[in-house]
C-alpha positions as CSV (number, residue, x, y, z in Angstrom):
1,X,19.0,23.4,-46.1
2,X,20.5,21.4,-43.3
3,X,24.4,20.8,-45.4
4,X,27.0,23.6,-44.9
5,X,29.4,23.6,-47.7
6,X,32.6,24.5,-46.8
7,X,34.3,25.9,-50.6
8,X,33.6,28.4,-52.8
9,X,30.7,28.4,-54.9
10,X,31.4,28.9,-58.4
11,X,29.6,31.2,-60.9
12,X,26.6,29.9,-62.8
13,X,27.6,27.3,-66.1
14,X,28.3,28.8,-69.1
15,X,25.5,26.9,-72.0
16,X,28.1,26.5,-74.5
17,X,30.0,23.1,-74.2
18,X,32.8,23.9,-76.0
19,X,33.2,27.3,-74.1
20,X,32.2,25.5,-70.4
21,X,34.5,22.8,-70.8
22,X,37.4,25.4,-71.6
23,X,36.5,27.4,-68.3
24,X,36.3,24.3,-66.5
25,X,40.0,23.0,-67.6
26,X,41.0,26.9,-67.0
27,X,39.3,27.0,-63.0
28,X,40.2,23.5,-62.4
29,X,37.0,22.1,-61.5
30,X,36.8,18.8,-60.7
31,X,33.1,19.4,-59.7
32,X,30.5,21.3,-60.6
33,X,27.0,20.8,-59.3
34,X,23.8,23.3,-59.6
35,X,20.5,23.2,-57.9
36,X,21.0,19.7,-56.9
37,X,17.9,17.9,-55.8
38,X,16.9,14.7,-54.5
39,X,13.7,13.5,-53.0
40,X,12.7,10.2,-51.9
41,X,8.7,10.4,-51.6
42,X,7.9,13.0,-49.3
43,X,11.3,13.8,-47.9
44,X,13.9,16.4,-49.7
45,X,17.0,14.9,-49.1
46,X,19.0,17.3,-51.5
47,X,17.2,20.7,-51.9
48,X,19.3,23.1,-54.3
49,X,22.5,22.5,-54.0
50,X,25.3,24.2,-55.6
51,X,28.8,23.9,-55.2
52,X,32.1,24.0,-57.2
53,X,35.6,22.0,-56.3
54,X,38.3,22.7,-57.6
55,X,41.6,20.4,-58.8
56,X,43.5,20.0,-55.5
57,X,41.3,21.1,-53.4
58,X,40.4,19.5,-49.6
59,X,36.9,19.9,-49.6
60,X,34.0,19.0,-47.0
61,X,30.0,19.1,-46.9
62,X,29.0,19.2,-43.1
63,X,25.4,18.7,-41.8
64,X,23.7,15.9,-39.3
65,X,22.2,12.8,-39.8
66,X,19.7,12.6,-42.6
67,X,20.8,16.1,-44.1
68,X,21.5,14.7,-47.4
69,X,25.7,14.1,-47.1
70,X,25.8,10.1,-48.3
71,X,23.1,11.0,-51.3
72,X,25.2,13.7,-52.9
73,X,27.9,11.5,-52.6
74,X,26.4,8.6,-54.2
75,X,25.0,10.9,-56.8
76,X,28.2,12.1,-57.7
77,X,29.7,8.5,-58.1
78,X,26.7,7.5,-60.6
79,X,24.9,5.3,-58.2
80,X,22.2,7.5,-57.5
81,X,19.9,9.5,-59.8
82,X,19.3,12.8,-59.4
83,X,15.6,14.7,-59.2
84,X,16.5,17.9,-60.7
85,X,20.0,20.2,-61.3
86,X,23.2,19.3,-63.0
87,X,26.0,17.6,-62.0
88,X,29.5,17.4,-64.2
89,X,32.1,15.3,-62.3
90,X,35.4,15.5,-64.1
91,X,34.0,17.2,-67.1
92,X,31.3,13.9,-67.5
93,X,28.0,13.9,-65.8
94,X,28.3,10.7,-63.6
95,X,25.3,9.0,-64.2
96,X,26.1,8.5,-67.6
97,X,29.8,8.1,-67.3
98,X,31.1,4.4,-68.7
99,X,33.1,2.4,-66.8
100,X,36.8,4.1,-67.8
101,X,35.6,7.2,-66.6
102,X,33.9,6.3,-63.1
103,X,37.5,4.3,-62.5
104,X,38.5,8.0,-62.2
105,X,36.8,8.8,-59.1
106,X,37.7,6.2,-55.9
107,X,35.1,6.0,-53.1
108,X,35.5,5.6,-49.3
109,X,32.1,4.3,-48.5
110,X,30.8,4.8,-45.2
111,X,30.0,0.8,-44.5
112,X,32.7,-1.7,-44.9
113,X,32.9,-2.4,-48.4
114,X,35.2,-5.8,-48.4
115,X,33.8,-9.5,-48.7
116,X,35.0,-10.5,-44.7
117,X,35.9,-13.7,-46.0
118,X,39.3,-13.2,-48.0
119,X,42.6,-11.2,-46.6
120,X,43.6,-8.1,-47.2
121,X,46.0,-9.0,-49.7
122,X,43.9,-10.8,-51.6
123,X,40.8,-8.3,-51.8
124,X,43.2,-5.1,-52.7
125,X,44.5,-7.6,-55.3
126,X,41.0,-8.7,-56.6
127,X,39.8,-4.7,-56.5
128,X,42.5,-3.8,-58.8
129,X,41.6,-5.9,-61.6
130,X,38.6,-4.0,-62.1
131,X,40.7,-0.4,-62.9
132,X,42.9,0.6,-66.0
133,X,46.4,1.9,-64.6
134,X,45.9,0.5,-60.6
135,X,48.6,1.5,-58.2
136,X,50.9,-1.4,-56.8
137,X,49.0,-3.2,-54.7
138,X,52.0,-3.7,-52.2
139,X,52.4,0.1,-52.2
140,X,48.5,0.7,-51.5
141,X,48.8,-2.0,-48.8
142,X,51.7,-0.4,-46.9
143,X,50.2,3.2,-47.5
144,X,47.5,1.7,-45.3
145,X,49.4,0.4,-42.9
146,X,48.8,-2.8,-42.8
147,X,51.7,-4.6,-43.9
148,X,51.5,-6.6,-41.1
149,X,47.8,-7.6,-41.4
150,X,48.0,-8.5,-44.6
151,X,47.7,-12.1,-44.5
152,X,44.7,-12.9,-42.0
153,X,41.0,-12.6,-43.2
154,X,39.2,-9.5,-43.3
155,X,36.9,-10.7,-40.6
156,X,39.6,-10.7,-38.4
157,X,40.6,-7.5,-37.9
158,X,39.9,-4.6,-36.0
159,X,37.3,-1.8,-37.0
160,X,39.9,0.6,-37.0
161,X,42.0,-1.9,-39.3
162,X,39.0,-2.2,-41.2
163,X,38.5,0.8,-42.3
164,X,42.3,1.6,-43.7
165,X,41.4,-1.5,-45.6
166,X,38.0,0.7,-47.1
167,X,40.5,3.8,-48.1
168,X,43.1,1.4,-49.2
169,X,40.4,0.1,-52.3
170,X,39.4,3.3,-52.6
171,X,42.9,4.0,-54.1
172,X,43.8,1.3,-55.5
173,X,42.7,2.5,-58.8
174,X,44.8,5.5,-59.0
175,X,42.0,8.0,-59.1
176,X,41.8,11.6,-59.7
177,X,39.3,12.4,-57.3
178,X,38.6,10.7,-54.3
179,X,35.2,10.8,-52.7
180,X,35.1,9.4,-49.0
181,X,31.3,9.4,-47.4
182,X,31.9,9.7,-43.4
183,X,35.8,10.2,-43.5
184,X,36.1,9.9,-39.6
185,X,34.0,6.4,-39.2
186,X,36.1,4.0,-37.3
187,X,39.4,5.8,-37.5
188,X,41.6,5.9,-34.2
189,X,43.0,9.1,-33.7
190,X,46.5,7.7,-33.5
191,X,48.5,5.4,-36.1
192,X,48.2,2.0,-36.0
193,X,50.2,0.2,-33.1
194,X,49.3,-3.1,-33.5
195,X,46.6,-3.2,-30.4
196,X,43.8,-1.6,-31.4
197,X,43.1,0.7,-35.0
């Protein structure tokens, strides 16, 4: 397998529900995922992955292009099916989770995720009607940085700009785990400064 995981992988999953949920709350896992597989046609994107995260925890899966990194994310959001393993994110396997519970995991996609055509006020606005409990919107903004680009449209800012837009939504809603899918796309390695990212 190409990915290097870089946590500890837990034990195996207890069968009993009632008795793996318990561990789970007791070990903190956030996520747990076993002999993860994913194929499309021919090609094993995913081929037995395991891995454990724990509540708190930084954690990073490392490997090069086409070594399966965006698919496990996306599986463990719900957007993607699965070809074979378990996958429990939160204590609820993702693909079946209803719309309350996915508004508990936010998501820094890899590609630009706002409509170009509105500001930045008014998507992180519009992207918080769609959670429970959202954070302040001027808060999220601000966390961001980009206070001061918060009028113009989208399509008018910077890549770097951009992209702080991309991790604002993906904490607007006030989730408890955040998944982000290429975390160093399009970030400067400074703060902002107002020429550039």
């Amino acid at each position: 397998m190409d990915i290097k995981v870089y946590a500890k992988v837990c034990a195996r999953p207890v069968r009993n529900p009632r008795v793996r949920e318990t561990l789970r709350t007791v070990a903190g896992l956030v996520v747990e995922v076993r002999g993860l597989r994913k194929r499309y046609g021919e090609v094993t994107a995913v081929d037995c992955l395991d891995l454990g995260i724990r509540q708190g925890e930084v954690f990073a899966i490392l490997g090069p292009n086409g070594a399966g990194k965006s698919t496990t994310v996306e599986i463990l959001q719900g957007h993607r099916s699965r070809d074979g393993g378990t996958v429990s994110v939160l204590g609820v396997v993702p693909a079946s989770a209803d719309r309350r519970r996915r508004s508990r995991v936010g998501t820094v996609w890899q590609d630009e995720s706002a409509p170009a055509e509105l500001t930045v006020c008014g998507t992180v606005t519009h992207f918080a009607r769609h959670y429970p409990g959202p954070r302040d919107c001027e808060h999220v903004i601000a966390l961001a940085d980009l206070e001061q680009k918060a009028g113009p449209l989208i399509k008018e800012l910077s890549g770097g700009r951009r992209r702080r837009l991309d991790v604002a939504l993906g904490v607007i809603g006030s989730p408890e785990l955040l998944l982000v899918d290429e975390p160093t796309t399009g970030f400067a390695p400074g703060p902002a400064d107002g020429s550039g990212s």
